[in-house]
C-alpha positions, -999 to +999 in steps of 0.1 A: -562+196+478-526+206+472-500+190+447-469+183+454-443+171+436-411+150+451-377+148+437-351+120+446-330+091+437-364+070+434-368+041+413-337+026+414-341-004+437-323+016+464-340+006+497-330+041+515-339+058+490-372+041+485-378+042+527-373+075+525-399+080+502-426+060+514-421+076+550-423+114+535-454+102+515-469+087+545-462+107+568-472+140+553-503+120+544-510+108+575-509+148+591-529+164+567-555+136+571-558+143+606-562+184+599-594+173+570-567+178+543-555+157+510-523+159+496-520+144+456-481+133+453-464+135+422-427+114+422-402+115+399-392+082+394-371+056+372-401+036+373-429+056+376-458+025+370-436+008+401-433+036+424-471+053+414-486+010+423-465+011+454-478+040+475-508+053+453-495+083+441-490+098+407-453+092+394-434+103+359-404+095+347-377+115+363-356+121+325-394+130+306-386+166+308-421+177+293-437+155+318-416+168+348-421+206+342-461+199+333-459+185+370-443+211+383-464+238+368-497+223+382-481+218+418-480+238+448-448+223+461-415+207+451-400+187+479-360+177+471-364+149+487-343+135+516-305+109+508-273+127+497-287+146+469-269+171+465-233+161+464-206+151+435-185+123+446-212+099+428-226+098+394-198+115+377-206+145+398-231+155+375-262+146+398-266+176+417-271+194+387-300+175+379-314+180+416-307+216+416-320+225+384-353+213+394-353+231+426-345+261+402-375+253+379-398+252+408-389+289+419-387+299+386-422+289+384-429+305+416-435+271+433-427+268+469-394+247+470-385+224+501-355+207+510-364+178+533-338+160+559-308+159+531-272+147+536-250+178+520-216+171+504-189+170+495-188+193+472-160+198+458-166+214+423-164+250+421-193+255+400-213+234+419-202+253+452-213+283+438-246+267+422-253+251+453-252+283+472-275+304+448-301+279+446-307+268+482-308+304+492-336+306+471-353+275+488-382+282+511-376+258+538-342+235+543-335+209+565-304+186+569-299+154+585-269+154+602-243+182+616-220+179+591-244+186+564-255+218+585-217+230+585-211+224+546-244+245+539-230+275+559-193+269+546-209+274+512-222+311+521-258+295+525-277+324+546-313+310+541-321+310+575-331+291+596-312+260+585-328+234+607-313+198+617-337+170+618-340+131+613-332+115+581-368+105+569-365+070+572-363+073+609-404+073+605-407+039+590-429+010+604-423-026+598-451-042+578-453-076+555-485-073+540-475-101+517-461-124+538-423-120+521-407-108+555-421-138+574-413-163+546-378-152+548-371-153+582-392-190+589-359-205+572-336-196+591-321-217+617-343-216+650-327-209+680-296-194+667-284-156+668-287-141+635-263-119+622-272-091+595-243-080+573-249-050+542-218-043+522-215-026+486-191-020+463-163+006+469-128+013+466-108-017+478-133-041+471-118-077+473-090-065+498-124-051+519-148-081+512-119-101+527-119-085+557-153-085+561-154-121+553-129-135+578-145-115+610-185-123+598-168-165+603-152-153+633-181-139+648-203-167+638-175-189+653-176-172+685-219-168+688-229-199+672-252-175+646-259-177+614-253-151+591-274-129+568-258-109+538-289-078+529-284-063+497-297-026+502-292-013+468-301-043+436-284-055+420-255-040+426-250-050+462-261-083+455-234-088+431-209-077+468-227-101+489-223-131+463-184-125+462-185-119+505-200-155+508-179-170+482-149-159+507-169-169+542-166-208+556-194-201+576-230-208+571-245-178+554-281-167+533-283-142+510-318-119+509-320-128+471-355-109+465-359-072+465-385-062+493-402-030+499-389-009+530-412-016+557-408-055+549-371-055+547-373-033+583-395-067+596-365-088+583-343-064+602-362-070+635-354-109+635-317-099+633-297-102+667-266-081+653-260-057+621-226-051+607-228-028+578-213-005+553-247+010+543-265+041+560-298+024+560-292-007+570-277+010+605-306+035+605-328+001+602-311-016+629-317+012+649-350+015+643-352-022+654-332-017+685-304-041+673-272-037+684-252-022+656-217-019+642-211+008+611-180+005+583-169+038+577-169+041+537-186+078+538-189+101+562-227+101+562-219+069+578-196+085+609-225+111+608-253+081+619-235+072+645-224+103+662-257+110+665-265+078+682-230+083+701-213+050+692-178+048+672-181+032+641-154+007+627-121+021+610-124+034+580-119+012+552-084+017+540-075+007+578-102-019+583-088-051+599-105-085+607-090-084+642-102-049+649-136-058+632-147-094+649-135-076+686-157-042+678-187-064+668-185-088+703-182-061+724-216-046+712-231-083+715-218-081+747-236-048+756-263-058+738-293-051+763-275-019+771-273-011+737-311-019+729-327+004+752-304+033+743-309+026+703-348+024+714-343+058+737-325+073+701-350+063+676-378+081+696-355+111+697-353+108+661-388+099+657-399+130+676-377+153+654-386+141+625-424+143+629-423+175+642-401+188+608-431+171+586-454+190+608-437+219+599-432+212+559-473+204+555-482+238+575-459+255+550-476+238+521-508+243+532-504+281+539 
């Protein structure tokens, strides 16, 4: 049996965050299970009794320092864990200190150190430039998600070769509703009607952006007849954004009030005829369904997605415009049956890519 322990932004009601999880910890199970192998996860979690009931693993909390570094010591393994991890535009740029330290504790402690399909950047701080590039050339194997991310790691002086580009790890995840939540949702909507997904959050601009958004989601319910569906991804934070987004709509619209777990809110995502959205997961989601997809460019990671599915996304938001927006989103409905077998052709792609990487991250921990 080996140990390993995986570090991430788990715990906080994130649904990327928590896909990405569950399809690392399932996958890597899955693999070694086929080889005869077990692999014990430990997860550092906000809520480690949540996370540990949720995919049977071990979890601690991620700020129990005693409990983190007794986990470390007994592992064989530290996985960094997929999202944009290491990065300080968010959490007062003080995050990736966090997420590298523990990188540094594990090769301190002579643990193999992984870092698994991440987004990198930006990083803008010169400490954490040079931190960044000290560290992860000290990690044993390092994988990025996108281009982009690839590029920032070498711009940084990052040598640790090779540096290879995969799938982000939610590419991996299956539908599934063992509870019935996905299906319970979806029986009330409106029969017969398209059904238009929309994920927003909170960011700069807010009401001008909400606005925006709001007038082209009535606009393209006008035009298909559909009704719409506002997805928090991240609660409650984004359900706070879709509250004020229907508040400014006139057309018939349901917010997903409840939390569900990733493989029941990807079920959800396969009723949907159309996705609009702001949030990286809920276009890698779509995807995965095969529904045609339109991306608000708030982050680059965004513009990253879709490059790699070769679609333009929606101006960014400063220039966003309702016009623009509603005449973007019909074409793809348009293209629709196009646009399904190529996102189907893509998510296989990424599929592939990211199977063989966990291949390649359980051989290395099994060595």
């Amino acid at each position: 049996m080996r140990k390993v322990v995986i570090s991430g932004y788990y715990g906080f009601n994130n649904a990327g965050d928590e896909a990405i999880l569950e399809s690392i910890v399932t996958t890597l199970r899955s693999l070694a299970a086929e080889q005869g192998e077990t692999l014990q996860f430990t997860v550092l979690s906000a809520q480690p009794a949540a996370t540990a009931a949720r995919l049977g693993v071990n979890a601690v909390s991620r700020t129990n320092f005693l409990a983190v570094v007794r986990a470390i010591l007994a592992s064989h393994a530290l996985i960094s864990g997929g999202g944009g991890l290491l990065q300080d535009s968010t959490g007062r740029g003080l995050s990736i200190l966090y997420y590298l330290g523990l990188v540094l504790l594990a090769n301190l402690f002579g643990k193999k150190t992984i870092i698994y399909a991440q987004g990198i950047g930006p990083i803008r701080k010169k400490f954490n430039r040079l931190l960044t590039r000290l560290i992860v050339n000290r990690v044993s194997l390092v994988s990025v998600r996108d281009q982009g991310s690839l590029d920032e790691l070498l711009k940084l002086g990052v040598t640790r070769l090779p540096l290879i580009l995969t799938a982000d790890p939610a590419i991996l995840l299956a539908p599934s509703d063992p509870n019935g939540k996905a299906a319970a949702f979806t029986a009330t909507l409106p029969a017969g009607k398209p059904v238009v997904g929309i994920a927003v959050r909170s960011w700069q601009d807010e009401v001008k952006t909400l606005r925006t958004i709001a007038a082209a989601a009535d606009c393209i319910a006008r035009e298909l007849a559909a009704v719409t569906v506002l997805v928090p991804m991240h609660y409650p934070e984004d359900l706070a954004a879709a509250e004020k987004l229907a508040c400014l709509m006139k057309s018939p619209t349901v917010i997903l009030q409840e939390p569900l777990a990733p493989g029941e809110l990807l079920a959800v995502f396969n009723s949907f005829s159309l996705v609009v959205a702001m949030r990286l997961h809920a276009l890698i989601f779509a995807a995965l369904a095969a529904v045609p997809l339109l991306g608000i460019a708030y982050d680059r990671k965004v513009c990253a997605f879709l490059e790699l599915l070769g679609l333009d996304s929606a101006a960014e938001l400063g220039a966003l415009e309702d016009v623009q927006l509603t005449a973007q989103a019909l074409e793809r409905w348009q293209g629709r049956e196009r646009l399904r077998c190529h996102l189907s052709e893509k998510s296989f792609a990424f599929y592939q890519d990211g199977l063989q990487w966990a291949g390649r991250v359980l051989a290395f921990i099994l060595k």
